[in-house]
C-alpha positions as CSV (number, residue, x, y, z in Angstrom):
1,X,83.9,60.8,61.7
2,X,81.9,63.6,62.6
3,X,80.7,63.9,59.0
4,X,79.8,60.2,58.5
5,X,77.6,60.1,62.1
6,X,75.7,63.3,60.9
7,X,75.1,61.5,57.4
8,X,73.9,58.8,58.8
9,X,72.1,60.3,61.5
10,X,70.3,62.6,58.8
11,X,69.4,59.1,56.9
12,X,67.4,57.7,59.5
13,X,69.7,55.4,61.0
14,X,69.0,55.1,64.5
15,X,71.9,56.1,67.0
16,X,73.2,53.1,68.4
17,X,73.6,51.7,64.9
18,X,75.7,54.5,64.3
19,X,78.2,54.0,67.3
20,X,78.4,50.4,66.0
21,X,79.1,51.4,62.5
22,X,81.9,53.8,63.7
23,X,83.1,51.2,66.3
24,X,83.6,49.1,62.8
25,X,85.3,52.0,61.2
26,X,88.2,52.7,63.9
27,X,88.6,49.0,64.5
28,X,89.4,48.6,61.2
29,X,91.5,52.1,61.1
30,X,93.7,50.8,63.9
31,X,94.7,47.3,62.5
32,X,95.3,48.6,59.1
33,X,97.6,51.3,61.3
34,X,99.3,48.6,63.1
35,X,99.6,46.6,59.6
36,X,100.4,49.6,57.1
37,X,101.1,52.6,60.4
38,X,104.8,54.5,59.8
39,X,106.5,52.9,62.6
40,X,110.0,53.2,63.5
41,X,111.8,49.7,62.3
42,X,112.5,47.2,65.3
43,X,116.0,47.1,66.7
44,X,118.5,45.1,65.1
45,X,118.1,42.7,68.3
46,X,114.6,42.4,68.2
47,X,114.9,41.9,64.1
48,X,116.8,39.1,65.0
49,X,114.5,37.4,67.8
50,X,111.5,37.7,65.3
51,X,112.7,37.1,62.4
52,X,111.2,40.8,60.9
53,X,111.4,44.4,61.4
54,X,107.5,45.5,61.6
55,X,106.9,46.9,64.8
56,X,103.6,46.0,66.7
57,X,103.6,42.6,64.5
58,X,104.7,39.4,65.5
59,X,102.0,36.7,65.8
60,X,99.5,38.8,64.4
61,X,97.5,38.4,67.8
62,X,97.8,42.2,68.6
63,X,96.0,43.4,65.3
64,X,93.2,40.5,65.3
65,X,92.8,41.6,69.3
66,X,91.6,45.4,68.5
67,X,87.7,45.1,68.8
68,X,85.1,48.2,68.3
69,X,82.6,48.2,71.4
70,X,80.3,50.5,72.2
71,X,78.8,50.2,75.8
């Protein structure tokens, strides 16, 4: 990260485009995480209730939630 904001810093992109840039990046980093992360499988109960044994994922809610903001 640091890399990419001194890149783009050094290209003349002004600051706070920056922090939204890299608010885009670990938005994205998190869902794919929560999508693709090495989680421990759900309990055989919970496999059971939701039909599945991805942790963090059950309406898909969760992942579209995580939102990048810079304030």
């Amino acid at each position: 990260m640091l890399n990419f904001f001194a890149e783009q810093y050094q290209s003349g992109v002004e600051i706070p485009l920056i922090y939204q840039r890299l608010a885009l990046m670990v938005q994205g980093d998190v869902q794919e995480n929560i999508a693709n992360g090495d989680w421990t499988a759900n309990a055989p109960s919970t496999i059971k209730r939701k039909k599945s044994s991805r942790p963090l994922i059950d309406t898909g809610h969760l992942r579209q939630s995580i939102i990048g903001v810079v304030r």
